[in-house]
SETORLUM-775280 format. One record per residue (C-alpha): residue number from 1; residue in one letter; chain; x, y, z. Coordinates in Angstrom, 2 decimals. Layout:
BEGIN
REC     k   r   c      east     north        up
REC   NUM   A   A         X         Y         Z
...
***
This chain:
BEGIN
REC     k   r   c      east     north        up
REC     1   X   A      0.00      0.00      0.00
REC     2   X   A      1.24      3.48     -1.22
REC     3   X   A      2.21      5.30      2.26
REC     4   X   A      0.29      8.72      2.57
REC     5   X   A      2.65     11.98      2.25
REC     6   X   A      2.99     14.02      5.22
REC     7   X   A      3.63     18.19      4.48
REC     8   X   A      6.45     19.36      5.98
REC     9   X   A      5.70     21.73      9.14
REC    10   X   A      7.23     24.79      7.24
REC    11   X   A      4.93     23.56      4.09
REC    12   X   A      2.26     23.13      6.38
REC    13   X   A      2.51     26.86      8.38
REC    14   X   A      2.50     28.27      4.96
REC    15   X   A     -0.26     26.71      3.10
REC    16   X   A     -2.18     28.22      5.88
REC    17   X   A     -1.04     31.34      5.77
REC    18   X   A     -1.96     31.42      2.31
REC    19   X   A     -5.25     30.07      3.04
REC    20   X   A     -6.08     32.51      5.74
REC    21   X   A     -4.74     35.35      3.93
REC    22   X   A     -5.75     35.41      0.31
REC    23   X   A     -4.23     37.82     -1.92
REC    24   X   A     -6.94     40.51     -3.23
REC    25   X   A     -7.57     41.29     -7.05
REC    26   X   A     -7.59     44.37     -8.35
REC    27   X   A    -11.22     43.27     -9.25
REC    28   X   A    -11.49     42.66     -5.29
REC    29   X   A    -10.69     46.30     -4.29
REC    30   X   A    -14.45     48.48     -5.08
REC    31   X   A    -15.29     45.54     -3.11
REC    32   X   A    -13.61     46.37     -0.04
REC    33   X   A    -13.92     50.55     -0.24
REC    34   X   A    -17.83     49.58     -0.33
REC    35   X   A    -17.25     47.93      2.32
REC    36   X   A    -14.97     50.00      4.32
REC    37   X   A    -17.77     52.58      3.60
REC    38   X   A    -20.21     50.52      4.54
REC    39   X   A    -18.69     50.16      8.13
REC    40   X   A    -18.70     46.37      7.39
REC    41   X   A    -14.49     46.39      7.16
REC    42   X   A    -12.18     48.46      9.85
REC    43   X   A     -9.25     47.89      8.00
REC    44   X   A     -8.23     49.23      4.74
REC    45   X   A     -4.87     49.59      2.76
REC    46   X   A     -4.24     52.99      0.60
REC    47   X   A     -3.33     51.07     -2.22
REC    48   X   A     -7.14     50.30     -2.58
REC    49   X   A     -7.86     53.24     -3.79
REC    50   X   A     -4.58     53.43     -6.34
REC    51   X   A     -1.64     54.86     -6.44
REC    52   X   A      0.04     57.20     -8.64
REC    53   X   A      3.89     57.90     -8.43
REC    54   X   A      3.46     61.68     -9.86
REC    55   X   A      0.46     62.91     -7.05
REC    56   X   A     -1.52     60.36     -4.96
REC    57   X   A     -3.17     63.46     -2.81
REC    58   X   A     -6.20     62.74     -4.16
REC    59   X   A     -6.42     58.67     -3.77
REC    60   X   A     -4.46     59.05     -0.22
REC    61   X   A     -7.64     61.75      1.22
REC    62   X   A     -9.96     59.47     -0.35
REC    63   X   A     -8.68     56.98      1.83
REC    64   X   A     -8.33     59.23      4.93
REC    65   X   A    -12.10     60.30      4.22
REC    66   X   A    -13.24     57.14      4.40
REC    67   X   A    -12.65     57.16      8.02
REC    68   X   A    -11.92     53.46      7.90
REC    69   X   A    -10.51     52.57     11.61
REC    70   X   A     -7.43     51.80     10.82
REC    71   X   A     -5.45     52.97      7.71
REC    72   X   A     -2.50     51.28      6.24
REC    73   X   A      0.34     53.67      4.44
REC    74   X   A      1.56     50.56      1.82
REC    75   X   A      5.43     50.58      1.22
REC    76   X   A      5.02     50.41     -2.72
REC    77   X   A      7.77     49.19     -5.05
REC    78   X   A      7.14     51.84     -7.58
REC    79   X   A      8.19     54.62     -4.88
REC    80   X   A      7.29     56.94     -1.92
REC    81   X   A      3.49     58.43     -1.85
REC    82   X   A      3.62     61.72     -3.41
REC    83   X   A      1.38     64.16     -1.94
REC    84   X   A     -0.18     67.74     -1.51
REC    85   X   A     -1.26     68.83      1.69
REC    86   X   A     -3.11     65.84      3.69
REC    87   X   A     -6.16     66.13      5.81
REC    88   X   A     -6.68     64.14      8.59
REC    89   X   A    -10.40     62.77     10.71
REC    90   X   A    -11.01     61.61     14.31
REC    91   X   A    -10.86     58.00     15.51
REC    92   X   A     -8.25     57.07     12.93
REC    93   X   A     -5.08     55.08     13.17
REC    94   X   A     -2.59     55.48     10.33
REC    95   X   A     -0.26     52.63      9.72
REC    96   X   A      2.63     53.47      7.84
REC    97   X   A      4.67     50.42      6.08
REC    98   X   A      7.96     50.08      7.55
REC    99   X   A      9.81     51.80      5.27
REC   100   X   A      7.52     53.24      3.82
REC   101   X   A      7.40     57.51      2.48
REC   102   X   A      4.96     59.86      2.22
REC   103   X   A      6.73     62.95      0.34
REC   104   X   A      5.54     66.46      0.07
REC   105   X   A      4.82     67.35     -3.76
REC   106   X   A      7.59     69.56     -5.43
REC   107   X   A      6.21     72.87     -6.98
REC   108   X   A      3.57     72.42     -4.49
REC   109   X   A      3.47     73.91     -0.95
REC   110   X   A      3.12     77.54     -2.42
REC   111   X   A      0.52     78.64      0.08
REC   112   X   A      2.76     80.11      3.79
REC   113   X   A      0.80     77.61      5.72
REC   114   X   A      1.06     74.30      3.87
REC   115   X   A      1.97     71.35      6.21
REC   116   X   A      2.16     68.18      4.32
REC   117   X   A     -0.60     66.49      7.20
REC   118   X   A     -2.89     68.69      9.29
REC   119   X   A     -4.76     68.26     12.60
REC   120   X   A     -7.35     70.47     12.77
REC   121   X   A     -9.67     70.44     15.84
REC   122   X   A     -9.72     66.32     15.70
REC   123   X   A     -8.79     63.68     18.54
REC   124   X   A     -8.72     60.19     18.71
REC   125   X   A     -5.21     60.23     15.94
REC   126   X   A     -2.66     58.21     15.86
REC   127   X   A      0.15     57.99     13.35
REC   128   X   A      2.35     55.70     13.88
REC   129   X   A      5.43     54.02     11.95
REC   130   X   A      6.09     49.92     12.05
REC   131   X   A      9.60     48.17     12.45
REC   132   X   A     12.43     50.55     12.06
REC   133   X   A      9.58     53.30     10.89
REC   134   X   A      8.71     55.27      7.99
REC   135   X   A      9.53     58.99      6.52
REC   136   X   A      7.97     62.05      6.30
REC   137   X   A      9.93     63.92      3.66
REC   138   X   A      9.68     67.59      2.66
REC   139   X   A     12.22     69.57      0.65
REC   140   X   A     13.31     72.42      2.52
REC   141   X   A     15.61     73.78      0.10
REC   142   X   A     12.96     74.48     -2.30
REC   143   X   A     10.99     76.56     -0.47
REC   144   X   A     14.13     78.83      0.24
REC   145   X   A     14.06     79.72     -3.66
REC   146   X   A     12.27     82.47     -5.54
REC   147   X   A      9.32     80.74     -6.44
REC   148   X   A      8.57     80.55     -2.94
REC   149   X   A      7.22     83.26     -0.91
REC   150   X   A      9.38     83.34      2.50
REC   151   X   A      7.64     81.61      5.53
REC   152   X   A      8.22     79.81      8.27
REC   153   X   A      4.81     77.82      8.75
REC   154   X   A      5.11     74.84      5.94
REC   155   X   A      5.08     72.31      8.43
REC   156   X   A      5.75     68.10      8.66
REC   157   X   A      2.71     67.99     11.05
REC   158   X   A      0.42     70.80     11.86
REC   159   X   A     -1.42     69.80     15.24
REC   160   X   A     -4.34     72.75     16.46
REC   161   X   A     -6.75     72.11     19.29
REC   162   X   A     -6.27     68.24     19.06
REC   163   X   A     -7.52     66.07     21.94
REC   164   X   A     -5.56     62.43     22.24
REC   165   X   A     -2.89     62.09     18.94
REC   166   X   A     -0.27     59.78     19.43
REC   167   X   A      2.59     60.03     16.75
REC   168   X   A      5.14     57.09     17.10
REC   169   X   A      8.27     55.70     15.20
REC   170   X   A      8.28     58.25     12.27
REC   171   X   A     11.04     60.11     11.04
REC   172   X   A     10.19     63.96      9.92
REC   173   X   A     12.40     65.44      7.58
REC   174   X   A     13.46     68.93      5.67
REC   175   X   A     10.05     70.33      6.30
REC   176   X   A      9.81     74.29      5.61
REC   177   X   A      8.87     74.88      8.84
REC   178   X   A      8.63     72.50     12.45
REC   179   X   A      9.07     69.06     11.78
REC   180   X   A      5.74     69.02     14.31
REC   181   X   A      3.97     71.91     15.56
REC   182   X   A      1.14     72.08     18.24
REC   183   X   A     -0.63     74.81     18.47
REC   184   X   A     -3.79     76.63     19.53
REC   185   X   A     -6.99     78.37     17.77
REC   186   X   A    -10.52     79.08     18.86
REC   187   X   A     -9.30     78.72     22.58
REC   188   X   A     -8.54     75.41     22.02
REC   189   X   A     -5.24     73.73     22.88
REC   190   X   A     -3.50     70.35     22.35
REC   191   X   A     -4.77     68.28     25.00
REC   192   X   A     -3.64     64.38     25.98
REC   193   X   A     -0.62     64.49     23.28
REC   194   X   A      2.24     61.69     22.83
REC   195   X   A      5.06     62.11     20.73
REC   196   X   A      7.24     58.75     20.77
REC   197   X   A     10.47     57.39     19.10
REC   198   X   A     10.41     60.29     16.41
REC   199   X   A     13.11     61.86     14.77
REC   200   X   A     12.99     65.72     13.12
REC   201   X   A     16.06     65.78     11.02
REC   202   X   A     16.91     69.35      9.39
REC   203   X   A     13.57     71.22      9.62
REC   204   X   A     13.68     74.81      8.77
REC   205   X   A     12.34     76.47     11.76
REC   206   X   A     12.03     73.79     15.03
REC   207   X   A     12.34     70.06     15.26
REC   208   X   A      9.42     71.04     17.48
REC   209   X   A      7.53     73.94     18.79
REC   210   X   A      4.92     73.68     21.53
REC   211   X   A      2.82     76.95     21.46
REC   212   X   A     -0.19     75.25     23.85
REC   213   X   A      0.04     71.79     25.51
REC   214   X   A     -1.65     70.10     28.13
REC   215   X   A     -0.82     66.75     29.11
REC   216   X   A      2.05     66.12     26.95
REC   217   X   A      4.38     63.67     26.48
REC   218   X   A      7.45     63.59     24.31
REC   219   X   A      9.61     60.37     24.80
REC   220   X   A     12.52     58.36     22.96
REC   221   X   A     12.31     61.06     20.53
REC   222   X   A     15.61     62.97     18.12
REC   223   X   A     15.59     67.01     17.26
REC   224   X   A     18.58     67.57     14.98
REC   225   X   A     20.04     69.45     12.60
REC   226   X   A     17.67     72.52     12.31
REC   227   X   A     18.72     75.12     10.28
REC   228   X   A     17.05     77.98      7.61
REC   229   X   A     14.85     80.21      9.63
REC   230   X   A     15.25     81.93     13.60
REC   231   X   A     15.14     80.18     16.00
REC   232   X   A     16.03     76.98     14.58
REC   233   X   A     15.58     75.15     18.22
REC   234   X   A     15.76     71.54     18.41
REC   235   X   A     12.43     72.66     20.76
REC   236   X   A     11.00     75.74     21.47
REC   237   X   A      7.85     76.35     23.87
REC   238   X   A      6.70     79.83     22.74
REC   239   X   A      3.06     80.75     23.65
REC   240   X   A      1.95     83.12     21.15
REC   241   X   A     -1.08     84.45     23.79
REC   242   X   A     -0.80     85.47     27.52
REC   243   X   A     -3.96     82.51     27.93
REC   244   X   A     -1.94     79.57     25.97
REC   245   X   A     -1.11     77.12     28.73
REC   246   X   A      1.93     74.87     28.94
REC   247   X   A      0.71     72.51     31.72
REC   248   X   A      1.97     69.38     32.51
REC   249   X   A      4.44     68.58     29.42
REC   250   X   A      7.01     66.03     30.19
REC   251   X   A     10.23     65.13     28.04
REC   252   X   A     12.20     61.49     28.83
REC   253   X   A     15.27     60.19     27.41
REC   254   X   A     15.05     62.71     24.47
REC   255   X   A     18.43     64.11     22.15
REC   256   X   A     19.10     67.51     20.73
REC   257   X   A     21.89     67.87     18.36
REC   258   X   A     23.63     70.21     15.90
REC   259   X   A     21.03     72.52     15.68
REC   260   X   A     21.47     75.74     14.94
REC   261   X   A     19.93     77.18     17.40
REC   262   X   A     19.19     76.29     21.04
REC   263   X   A     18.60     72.47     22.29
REC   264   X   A     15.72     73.14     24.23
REC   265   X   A     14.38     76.85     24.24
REC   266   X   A     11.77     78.70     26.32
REC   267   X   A     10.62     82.24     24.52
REC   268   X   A      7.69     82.72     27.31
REC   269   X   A      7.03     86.88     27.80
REC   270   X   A      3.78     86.18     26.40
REC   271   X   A      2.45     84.09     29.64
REC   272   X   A      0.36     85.15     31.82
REC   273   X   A      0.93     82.83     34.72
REC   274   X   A     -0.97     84.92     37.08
REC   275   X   A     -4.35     85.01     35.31
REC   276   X   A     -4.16     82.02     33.94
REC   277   X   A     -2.09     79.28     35.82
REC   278   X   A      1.53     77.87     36.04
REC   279   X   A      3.43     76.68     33.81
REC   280   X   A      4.85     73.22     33.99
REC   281   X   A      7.43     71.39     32.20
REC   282   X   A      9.56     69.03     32.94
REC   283   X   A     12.73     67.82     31.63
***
């Protein structure tokens, strides 16, 4: 009698992987948005919705919009997501590829206040890089050129009057501005923040800047080599309003270096710690 084969335990692991993970068509992917749409599917990849090497913006806030639960950043062969400036919703966590890039369009980025991805007003955020992380690129030296009006606002990440954004394991680069920047509007503030295992490498203006905070946490994280506009501060807590409150913000095990300005700066005349409460950082 013919003895029955046995599959090896390697053969074995992977025929179920296979089996539990199919691979998805691009006849597959409507599909899925519908369904991601639909509520019926929490987790979506960008790739989905396309890709195009020249300007994703539009297919990458079409998968933003969706609001899916969590959002996966692919790492594509072809090349780093190209983008305009990014939008971002509530109660969304955005999974970038290790390795993977999200770069800011070139010739774009004309208006002062272009960040490549904003937080307006949201909560609930968290962006957040896997294995050795993923890039945020900008191109700095651009937007020092003529065809560039002069400002110091294009940022990596634009945070205002966010409640609970965790940003984790990403590295922020050559922005035109802060590499992140939290700041304040409409008397709201940047509540509940955490900053972890980042690196802002050559921004223009900050690594950082922290114009309101409460409950902050920046941890593990790398401000280096800013240079291009004053005060180029690895950070720089600089309320721009006597009622903008830095209250409880806490730094651990965190690294300035080469920056042209100051490691850690504190530009605070426009406090107003009697009316409005003490300030509180520590270091």
């Amino acid at each position: 009698m013919q003895k029955k084969k046995t599959l090896p335990l390697f053969g074995l692991a992977f025929a179920i992987l296979l089996t539990a993970s199919p691979a998805f068509s691009q006849n597959d992917q409507p599909a899925m948005i519908e369904e991601v749409l639909s509520g019926a599917r929490r987790e979506a990849r960008a790739s989905w919705w396309g890709f195009d090497a020249q300007d994703s913006t539009a297919i990458l806030q079409a998968a933003i919009n969706s609001k899916v639960q969590r959002l996966i950043i692919d790492k594509m062969a072809a090349g780093p997501w190209i983008a305009q400036p990014l939008t971002l919703v509530s109660n969304q966590e955005i999974v970038f590829e290790e390795g993977a890039e999200l770069q800011a369009l070139r010739g774009a980025y004309k208006n002062r206040n272009d960040s490549l991805l904003n937080l307006p007003y949201i909560e609930n955020v968290t962006l957040i890089g896997l294995g050795t992380g993923a890039t945020l690129r900008m191109f700095k030296a651009d937007y020092h050129t003529d065809a560039y009006e002069k400002a110091e606002w294009r940022h990596g990440i634009t945070m205002r009057g966010t409640r609970k954004i965790r940003i984790e394991n990403l590295s922020i680069i050559d922005s035109g501005g802060d590499g992140i920047y939290l700041g304040a509007s409409k008397g709201r503030y940047c509540t509940d923040t955490i900053i972890r295992k980042v690196i802002c490498d050559g921004n223009n203006r900050q690594g950082i800047s922290v114009i309101a905070a409460i409950n902050l946490l920046i941890e593990d994280t790398i401000m280096r080599n800013t240079w291009g506009t004053a005060p180029e501060a690895g950070i720089d807590f600089e309320p721009n309003a006597d009622h903008e409150p830095l209250i409880n913000c806490v730094m651990r095990n965190c690294v300035t270096e080469n920056n042209a300005g100051d490691g850690y700066e504190f530009y605070l005349p426009n406090m107003d710690t009697q009316k409005y409460g003490a300030t509180t950082i520590t270091l």
